[in-house]
N, C-alpha and C positions, 0 to 999 in steps of 0.2 A: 374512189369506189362508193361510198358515203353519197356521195350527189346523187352518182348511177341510181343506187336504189331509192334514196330519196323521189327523185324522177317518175322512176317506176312504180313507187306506192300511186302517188298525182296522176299517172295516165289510167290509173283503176278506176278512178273516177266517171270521166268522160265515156272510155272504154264501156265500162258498165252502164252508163247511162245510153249509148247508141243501140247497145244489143235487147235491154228492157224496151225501146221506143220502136222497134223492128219488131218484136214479137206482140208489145203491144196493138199496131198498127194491124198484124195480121188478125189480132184476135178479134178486132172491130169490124176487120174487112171483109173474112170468110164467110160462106155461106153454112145455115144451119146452126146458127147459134142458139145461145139459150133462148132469147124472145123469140126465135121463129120456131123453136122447139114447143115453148109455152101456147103461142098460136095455136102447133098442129096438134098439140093434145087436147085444146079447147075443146077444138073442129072436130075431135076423133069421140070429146065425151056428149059433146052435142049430137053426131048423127046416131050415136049408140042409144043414145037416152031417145028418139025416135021425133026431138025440138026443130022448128023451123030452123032452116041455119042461117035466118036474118036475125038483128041483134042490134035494136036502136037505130034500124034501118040501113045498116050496113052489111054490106055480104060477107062476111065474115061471125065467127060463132062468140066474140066479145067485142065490146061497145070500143068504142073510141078516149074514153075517159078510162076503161081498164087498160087499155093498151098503151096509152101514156103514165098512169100507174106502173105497169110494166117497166115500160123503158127507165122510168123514174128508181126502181129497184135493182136493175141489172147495170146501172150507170150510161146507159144509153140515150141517155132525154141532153146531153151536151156534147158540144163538138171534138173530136178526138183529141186537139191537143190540151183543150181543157180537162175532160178525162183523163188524160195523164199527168199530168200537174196533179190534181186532185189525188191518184195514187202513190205519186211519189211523196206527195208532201205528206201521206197517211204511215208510207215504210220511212221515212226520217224520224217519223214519229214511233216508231215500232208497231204498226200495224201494218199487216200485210193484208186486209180484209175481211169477207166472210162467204165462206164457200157455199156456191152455189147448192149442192148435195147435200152438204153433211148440216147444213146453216150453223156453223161454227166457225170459229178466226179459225183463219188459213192457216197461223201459227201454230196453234193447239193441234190442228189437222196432221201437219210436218211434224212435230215434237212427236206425236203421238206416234210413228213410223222410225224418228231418226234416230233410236237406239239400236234398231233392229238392223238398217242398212250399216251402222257405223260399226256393227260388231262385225257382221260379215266383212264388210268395206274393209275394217280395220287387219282382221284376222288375216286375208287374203294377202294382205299387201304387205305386213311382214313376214307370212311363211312362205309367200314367194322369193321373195329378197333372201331368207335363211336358207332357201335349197338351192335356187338360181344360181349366186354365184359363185357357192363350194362347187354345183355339178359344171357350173362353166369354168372353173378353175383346173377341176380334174379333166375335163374335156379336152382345154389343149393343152396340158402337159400328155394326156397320154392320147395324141390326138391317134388315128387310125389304127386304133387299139381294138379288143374286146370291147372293151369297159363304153367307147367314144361309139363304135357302130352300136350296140347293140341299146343305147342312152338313147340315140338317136331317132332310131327307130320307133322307140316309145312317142319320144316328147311330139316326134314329126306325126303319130296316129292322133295322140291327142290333141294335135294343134288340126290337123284336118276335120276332126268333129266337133261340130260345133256345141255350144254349150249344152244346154235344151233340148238337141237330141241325144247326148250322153244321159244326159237329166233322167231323160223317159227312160231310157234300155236301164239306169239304175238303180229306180223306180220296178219296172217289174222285176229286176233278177234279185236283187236284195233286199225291195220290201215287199213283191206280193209273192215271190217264188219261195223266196229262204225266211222272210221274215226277221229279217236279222235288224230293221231299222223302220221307225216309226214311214207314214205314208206322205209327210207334209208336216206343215205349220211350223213356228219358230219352237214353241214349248208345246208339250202336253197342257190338255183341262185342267189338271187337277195339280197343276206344277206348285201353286201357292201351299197345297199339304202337304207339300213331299218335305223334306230335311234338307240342310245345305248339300251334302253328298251325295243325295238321290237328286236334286235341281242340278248340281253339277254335270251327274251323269245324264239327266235327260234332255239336258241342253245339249252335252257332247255327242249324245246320240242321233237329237233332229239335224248335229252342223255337216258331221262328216258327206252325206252324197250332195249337198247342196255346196257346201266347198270346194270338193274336188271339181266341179263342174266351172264354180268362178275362176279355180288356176289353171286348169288346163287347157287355156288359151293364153296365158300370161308368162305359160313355162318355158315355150319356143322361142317366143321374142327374147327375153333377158340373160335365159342360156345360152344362145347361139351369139346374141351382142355382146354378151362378156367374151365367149371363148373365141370369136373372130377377131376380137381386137384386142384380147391377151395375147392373141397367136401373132398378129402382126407385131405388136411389143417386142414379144419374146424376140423374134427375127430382127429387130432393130440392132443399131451398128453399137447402140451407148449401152445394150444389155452382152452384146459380146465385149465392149469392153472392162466392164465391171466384172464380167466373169474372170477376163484374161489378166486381172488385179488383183485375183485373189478373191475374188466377192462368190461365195458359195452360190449354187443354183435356186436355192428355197430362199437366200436373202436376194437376188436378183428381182425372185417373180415376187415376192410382199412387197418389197422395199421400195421399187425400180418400178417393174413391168405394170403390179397389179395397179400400183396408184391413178396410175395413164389411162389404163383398163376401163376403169371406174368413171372417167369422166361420160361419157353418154348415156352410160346407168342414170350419174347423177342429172343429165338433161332432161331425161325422160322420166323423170320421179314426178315431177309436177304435173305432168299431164295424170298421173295416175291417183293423185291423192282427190279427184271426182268418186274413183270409186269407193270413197270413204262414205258418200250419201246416195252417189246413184245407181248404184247395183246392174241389175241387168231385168227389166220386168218378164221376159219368159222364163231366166230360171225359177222367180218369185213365183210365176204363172204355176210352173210346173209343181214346185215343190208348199207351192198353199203361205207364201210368204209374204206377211204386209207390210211390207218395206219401202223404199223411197220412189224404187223404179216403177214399181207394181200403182204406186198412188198416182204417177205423174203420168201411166198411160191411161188409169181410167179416169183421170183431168181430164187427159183430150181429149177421149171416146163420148163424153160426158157433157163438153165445152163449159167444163168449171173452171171459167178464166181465171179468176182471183188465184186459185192453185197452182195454175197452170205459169201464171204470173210469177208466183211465189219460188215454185221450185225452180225456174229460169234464173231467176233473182239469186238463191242459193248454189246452182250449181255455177253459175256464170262469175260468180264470185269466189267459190274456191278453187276456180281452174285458173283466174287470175292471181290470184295470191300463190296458189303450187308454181306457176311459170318462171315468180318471184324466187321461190323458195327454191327453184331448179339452177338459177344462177345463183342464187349463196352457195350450193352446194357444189357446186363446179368451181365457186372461187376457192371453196376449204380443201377439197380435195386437191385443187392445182393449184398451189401461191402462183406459178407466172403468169395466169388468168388474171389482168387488171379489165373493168368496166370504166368507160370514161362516160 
């Protein structure tokens, strides 16, 4: 097993290096980039200003030695795969660049953002896990119960709305209707003057509708996947036999049932530890939030590749490493799970 993930560290490698040289490739290749954006707003300050729009005798509104200047800035003046060479040898080196926008490293840009997605990211991802799978546990023990329809009912309206338009209806009913919760933003203005207990509470106040919004899409899945395949367990021939042994029904479903349970929980944890940094940018949208997902749409909206680069680089790295972390955790949960 030792080898297995051995292996599996080594193909993060490569892996990582294919998906950076794809996203790179497109960032060179689409239309609208930064230099043609620099062009049009040349051409847009030239016809405003009322100037010939020849320029060193070219039809265009800047010379041809600014326009190689340019290229020369945005890393455009060399051929693609030397531009990528060139960045990658700058991220071995711990530089991820400097944004086109902010004109700041890209790193300072992300850092400055990754406390905010990692608390939400964080937050969401264990109080999913701490309600998910007591309500999938009670689900099929007391399946076609009170308690199982009427559970269901819920999680199935919350999984049919999507984030962002919960976002908004929660938005006006609780913060412009009742006022009972700030409108936006991660903290208040004035959060540096308040006391530990008063920052407490005003963090607790900006998280509650911007939370509920990240789980209740998260609720359906991991409920219904624990209590569908606690149910099949339970049904199993090796849980009627432990019972007809003497084995009580509460030590069956911990002991026995739930452990088997838990296996596809544990597969699909690693896809989920992404949203430790990439959030979701329209609840962010919604709810005034500068956090990971909200930076990496106005990257593209923007064409701030170095960003756009960066946060590929980071997210594409810890969905590798989660995938990793999804087989340790199938193999703890199940010893007869060996990896060769």
């Amino acid at each position: 097993m030792r080898d297995y993930f051995l292996r599996r560290l080594l193909l993060v490698i490569p892996t990582l290096l294919g998906i950076t040289v794809i996203v790179f490739a497109v960032t060179r290749l689409v239309p609208g980039g930064p230099l043609e954006r620099a062009i049009m707003e040349a051409q847009q300050l030239d016809a405003a200003s009322g100037m010939s729009s020849q320029a060193a005798g070219q039809g265009m509104a800047i010379s041809e030695a600014q326009l190689q200047k340019l290229r020369e800035y945005y890393g455009f003046d060399k051929p693609l795969l030397a531009s990528y060479v060139d960045w990658l040898g700058k991220v071995l080196r711990g530089d991820l660049g400097t944004s086109y926008r902010y004109n700041e490293p890209v790193w300072d840009v992300i850092s400055d953002r990754f406390p905010v997605s990692l608390y939400y990211g964080l937050t969401t991802l264990v109080l999913t896990y701490l309600v998910c799978i007591p309500l999938g546990v009670v689900k099929a023990i007391k399946h076609r119960t009170v308690i199982d329809n009427a559970t269901s009912v819920l999680i199935f309206i919350g999984y049919a709305i999507p984030g962002y338009v919960l976002g908004s209806l929660l938005l006006l009913y609780f913060s412009v209707r009742l006022e009972w919760f700030p409108m936006g933003g991660f903290v208040s203005y004035n959060f540096e003057d308040l006391s530990f207990g008063e920052k407490a509470a005003d963090l607790l106040s900006h998280s509650v509708l911007p939370l509920i919004c990240y789980m209740v899409g998260s609720f359906a899945v991991v409920t219904m996947l624990l209590k569908n395949h606690l149910m099949d367990n339970l049904a199993a021939d090796y849980i009627r036999t432990a019972i007809a042994k003497g084995v009580s029904f509460r030590q069956a479903v911990t002991r026995h049932a739930m452990r088997n349970s838990l296996i596809p929980i544990a597969t699909t944890f690693g896809q989920n530890i992404t949203l430790l940094v990439s959030g979701s940018f329209l609840i962010e949208t919604i709810f005034d939030i500068d956090g990971f997902g909200l930076l990496a749409l106005t990257a593209i909206v923007d064409r701030d590749y170095p960003v756009v680069m960066g946060v590929v680089f980071l997210s594409s790295l810890l969905l590798l490493i989660g995938n990793i972390l999804s087989d340790l955790l199938v193999a703890l949960v199940d010893p007869r799970i060996r990896f060769h």
